[in-house]
C-alpha positions in Angstrom: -0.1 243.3 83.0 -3.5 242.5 84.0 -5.9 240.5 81.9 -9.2 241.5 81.4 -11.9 239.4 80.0 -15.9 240.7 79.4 -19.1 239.2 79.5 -22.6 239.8 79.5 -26.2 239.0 80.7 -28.8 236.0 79.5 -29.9 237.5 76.2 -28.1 237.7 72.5 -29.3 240.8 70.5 -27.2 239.2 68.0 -29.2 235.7 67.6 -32.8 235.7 66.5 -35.3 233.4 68.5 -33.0 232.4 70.9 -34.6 233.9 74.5 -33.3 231.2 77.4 -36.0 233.0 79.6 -39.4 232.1 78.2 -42.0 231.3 81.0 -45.3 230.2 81.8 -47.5 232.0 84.5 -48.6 229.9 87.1 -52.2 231.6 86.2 -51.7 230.0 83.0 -50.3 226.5 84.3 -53.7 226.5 86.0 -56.0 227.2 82.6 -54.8 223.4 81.6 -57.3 221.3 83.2 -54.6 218.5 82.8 -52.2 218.3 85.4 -50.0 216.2 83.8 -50.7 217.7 80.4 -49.4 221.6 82.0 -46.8 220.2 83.5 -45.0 218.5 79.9 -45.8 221.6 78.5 -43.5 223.3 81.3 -41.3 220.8 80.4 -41.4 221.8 77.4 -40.8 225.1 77.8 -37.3 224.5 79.7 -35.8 221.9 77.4 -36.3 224.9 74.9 -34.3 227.3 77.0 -31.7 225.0 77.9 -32.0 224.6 73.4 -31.4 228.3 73.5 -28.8 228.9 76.2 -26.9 226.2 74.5 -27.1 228.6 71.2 -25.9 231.4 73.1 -22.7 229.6 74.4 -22.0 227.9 70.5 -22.6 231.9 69.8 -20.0 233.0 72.4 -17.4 230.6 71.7 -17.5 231.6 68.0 -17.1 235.0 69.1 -14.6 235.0 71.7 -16.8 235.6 74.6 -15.4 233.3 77.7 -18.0 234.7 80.5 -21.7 234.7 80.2 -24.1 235.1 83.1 -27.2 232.1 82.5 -30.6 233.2 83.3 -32.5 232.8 86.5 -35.7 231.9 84.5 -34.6 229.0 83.1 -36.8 226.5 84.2 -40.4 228.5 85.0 -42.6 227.5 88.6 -39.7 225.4 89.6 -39.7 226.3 92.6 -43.7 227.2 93.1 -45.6 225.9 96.2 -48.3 224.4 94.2 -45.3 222.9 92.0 -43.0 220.9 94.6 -43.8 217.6 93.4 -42.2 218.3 90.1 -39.1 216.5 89.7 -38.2 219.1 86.8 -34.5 217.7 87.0 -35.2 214.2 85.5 -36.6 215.4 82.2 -34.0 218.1 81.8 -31.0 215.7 82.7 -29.2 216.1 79.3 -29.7 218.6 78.0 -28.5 220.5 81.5 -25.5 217.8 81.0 -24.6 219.5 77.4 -25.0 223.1 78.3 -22.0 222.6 81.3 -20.3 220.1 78.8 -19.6 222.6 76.0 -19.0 225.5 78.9 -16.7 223.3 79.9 -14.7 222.4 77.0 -14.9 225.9 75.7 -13.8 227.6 79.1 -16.8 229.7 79.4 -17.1 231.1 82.6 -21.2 231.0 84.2 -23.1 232.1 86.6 -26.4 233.2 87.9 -27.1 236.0 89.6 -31.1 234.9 91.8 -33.9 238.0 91.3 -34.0 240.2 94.0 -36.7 238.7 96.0 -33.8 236.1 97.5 -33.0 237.9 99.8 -31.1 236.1 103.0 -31.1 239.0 105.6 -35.2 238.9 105.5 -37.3 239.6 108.8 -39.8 236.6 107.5 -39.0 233.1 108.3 -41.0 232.3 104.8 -39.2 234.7 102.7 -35.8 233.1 103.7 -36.9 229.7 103.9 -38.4 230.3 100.0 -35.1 232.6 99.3 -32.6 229.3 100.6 -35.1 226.9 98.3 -34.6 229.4 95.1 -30.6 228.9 95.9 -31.0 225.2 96.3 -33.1 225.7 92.4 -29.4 227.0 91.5 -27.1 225.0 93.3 -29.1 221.7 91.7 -28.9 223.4 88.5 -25.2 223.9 88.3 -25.0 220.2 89.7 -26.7 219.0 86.5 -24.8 220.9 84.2 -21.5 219.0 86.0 -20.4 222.7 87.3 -18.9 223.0 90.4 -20.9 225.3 92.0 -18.5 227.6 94.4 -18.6 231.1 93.9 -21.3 231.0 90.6 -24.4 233.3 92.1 -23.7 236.5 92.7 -26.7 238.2 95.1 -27.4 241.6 96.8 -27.1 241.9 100.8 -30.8 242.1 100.8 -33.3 245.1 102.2 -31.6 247.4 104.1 -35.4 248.2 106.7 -34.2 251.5 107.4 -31.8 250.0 109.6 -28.3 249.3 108.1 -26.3 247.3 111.2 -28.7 245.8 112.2 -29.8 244.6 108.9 -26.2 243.5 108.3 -26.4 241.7 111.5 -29.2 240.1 110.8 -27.9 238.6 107.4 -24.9 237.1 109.2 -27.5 235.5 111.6 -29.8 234.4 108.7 -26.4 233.1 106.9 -25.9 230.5 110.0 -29.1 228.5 108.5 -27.9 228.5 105.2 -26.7 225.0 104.2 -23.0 225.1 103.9 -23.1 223.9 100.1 -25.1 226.8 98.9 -22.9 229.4 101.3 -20.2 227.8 99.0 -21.6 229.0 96.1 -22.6 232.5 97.2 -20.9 236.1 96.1 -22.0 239.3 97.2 -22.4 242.5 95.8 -22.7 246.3 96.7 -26.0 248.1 95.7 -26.6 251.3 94.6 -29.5 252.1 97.4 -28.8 250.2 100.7 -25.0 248.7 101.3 -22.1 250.2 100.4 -19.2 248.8 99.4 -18.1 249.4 103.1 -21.2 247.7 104.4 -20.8 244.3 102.0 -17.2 244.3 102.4 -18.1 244.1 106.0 -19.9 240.7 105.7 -17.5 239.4 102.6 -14.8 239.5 105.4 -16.7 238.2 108.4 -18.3 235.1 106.2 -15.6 234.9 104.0 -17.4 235.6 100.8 -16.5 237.3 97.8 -17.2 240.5 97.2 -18.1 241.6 93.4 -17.7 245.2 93.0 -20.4 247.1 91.4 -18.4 250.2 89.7 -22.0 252.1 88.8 -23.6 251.0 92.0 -20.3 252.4 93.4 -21.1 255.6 92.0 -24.7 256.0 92.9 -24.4 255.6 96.2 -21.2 255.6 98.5 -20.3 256.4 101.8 -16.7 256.7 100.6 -15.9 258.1 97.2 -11.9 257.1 96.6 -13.2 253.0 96.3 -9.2 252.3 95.7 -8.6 252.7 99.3 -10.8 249.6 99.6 -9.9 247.9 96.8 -7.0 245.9 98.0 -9.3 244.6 101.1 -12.0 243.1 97.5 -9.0 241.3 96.3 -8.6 239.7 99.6 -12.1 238.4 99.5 -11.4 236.1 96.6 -8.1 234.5 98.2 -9.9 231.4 98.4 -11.9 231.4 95.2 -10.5 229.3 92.4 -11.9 231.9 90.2 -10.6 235.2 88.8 -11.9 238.2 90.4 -15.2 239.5 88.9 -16.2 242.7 88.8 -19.8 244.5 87.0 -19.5 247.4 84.9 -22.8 249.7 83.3 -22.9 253.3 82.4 -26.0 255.6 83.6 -28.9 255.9 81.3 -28.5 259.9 82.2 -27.7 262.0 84.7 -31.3 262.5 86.0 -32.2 258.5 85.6 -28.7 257.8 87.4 -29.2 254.4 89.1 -30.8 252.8 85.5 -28.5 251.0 82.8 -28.2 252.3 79.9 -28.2 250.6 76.5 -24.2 250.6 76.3 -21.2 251.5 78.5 -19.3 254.3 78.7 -15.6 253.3 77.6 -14.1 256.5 79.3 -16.1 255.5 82.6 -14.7 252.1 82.2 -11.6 253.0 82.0 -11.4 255.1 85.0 -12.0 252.2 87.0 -9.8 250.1 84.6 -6.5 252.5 85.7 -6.9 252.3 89.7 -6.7 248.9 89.4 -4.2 247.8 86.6 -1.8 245.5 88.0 -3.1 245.2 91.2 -4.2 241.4 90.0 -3.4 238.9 86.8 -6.9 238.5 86.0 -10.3 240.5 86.1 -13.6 238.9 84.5 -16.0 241.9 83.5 -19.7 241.0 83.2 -21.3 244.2 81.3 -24.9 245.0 82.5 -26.1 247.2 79.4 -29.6 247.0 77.8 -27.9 246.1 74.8 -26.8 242.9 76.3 -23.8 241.4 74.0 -23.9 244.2 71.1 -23.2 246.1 74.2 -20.1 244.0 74.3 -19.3 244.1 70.5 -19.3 247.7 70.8 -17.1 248.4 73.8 -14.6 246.4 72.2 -14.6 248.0 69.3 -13.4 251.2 71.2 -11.3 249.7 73.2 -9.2 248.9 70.1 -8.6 252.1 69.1 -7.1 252.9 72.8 -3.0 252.4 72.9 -3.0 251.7 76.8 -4.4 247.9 75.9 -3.2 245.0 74.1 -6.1 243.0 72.4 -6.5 239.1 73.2 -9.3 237.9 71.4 -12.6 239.3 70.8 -13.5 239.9 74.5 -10.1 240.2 76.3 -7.3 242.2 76.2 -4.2 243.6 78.5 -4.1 246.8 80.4 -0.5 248.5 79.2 
């Protein structure tokens, strides 16, 4: 039987007051005359998301919930030009040491998944040289929590130009400058506008990275509709990972706003994708993108119970029959 395990993204709809994503402006950094004085209060601002991401993984533990994707905004500017000089590590040190301490001991799964301006397969020298420094923000991030970082940030193939091979060329060109710590940590994943599963299993196999499938993406756009043909070469791109296989599930908001998430997932949907793949490996780790965030989760387990082709774990897992 295979095991499958959900998560979800940053936010709690269940806690109150608990956003790991709050931010300052770098227009509003500059409205404190005091340097030193804007930069405490950036500080500030971090140490309380760190405070809050720690709530979240107390929350998920209680609930059952061993995979959670951390925010990408936890620690605002840190990686703006005007804002180099900021060693925001040092203040941060442990608290970032207690948020991968209890992930740890609870066996919460994290990772981050970088905004989509990183993007490795960019014509600009700037745009990958500030892509690779928004990786590094990660890597140093995960190295402070006491995570090993391989295979923990999941990113898109990039901008497609028009130009699909040679836009997939160019990333594997691009990738030969990445340092070989942050290509460690790297998985890819298939859009719903410019790469195919076809096109980023193409570079999972050349670079050996693996590949997370995108189920909705999938659906939106596809060269190739019958993904199961593929699906054994996915598996293969996680032979070397340490980690289960990970996959992304969301439902369409509607059929006219296809490529947009909607609030909660589709447990028939799921399910589709569920059966091609039941016993083809022990373990899958689901990360739900819904609006709805982990009331999104709550939910689809709730329907999942009344199914008899699963056996129920714990409040996010459960066997496919």
């Amino acid at each position: 039987m295979t095991i499958v395990r959900l998560g979800y993204v940053a936010m709690s709809k269940e806690l109150k007051n608990a956003s790991p994503s709050q931010t300052m402006t770098f227009a509003q950094f500059q409205k404190i005359d005091d340097r030193v004085a804007a930069i405490r209060k950036l500080e500030r601002i971090s140490l309380s998301n760190l405070q809050h991401t720690l709530r979240i993984l107390k929350h998920n533990a209680a609930s059952d919930i061993h995979f959670y994707r951390l925010t990408s905004r936890l620690i605002p500017l840190a990686n703006h030009e005007e804002l180099l000089d900021w060693n925001y590590l040092k203040p941060l040190k442990n608290q970032l040491r207690e948020v991968g301490d209890f992930a740890k001991e609870h066996e919460i799964r994290i990772d981050f998944h970088p905004d989509h301006f990183v993007l490795i397969n960019s014509m600009k020298k700037d745009v990958l040289k500030n892509s690779i420094q928004t990786l590094k923000m990660h890597y140093l991030l995960f190295k402070g929590m006491g995570i090993d970082q391989t295979h923990r940030c999941v990113m898109h193939v990039g901008g497609n130009y028009k130009e699909t091979e040679t836009s997939l060329e160019r990333f594997v060109d691009n990738w030969m400058v990445v340092p070989r710590s942050i290509q460690k940590m790297i998985m890819l994943e298939n859009d719903d506008t410019s790469f195919t599963l076809e096109d980023t299993l193409y570079l999972c196999e050349k670079l050996d990275i693996p590949l997370v499938f995108d189920y909705h993406h999938h659906l939106a756009y596809h060269r190739n509709a019958n993904w199961e043909d593929q699906w054994g070469r996915v598996i293969q791109t996680w032979r070397n990972s340490s980690l289960p296989i990970k996959m992304h599930i969301s439902s369409p908001k509607s059929q006219k706003a296809f490529r947009h998430h909607a609030d909660f997932v589709d447990v028939e949907m799921f399910f589709q994708f569920l059966t091609g793949i039941k016993g083809s490996v022990p373990q899958i780790d689901c990360m739900i993108e819904a609006k709805r965030k982990d009331e999104a989760l709550f939910q689809l387990m709730e329907e999942i119970k009344k199914r008899n082709d699963v056996e129920i774990i714990d409040g996010s897992s459960f066997y496919l029959r």
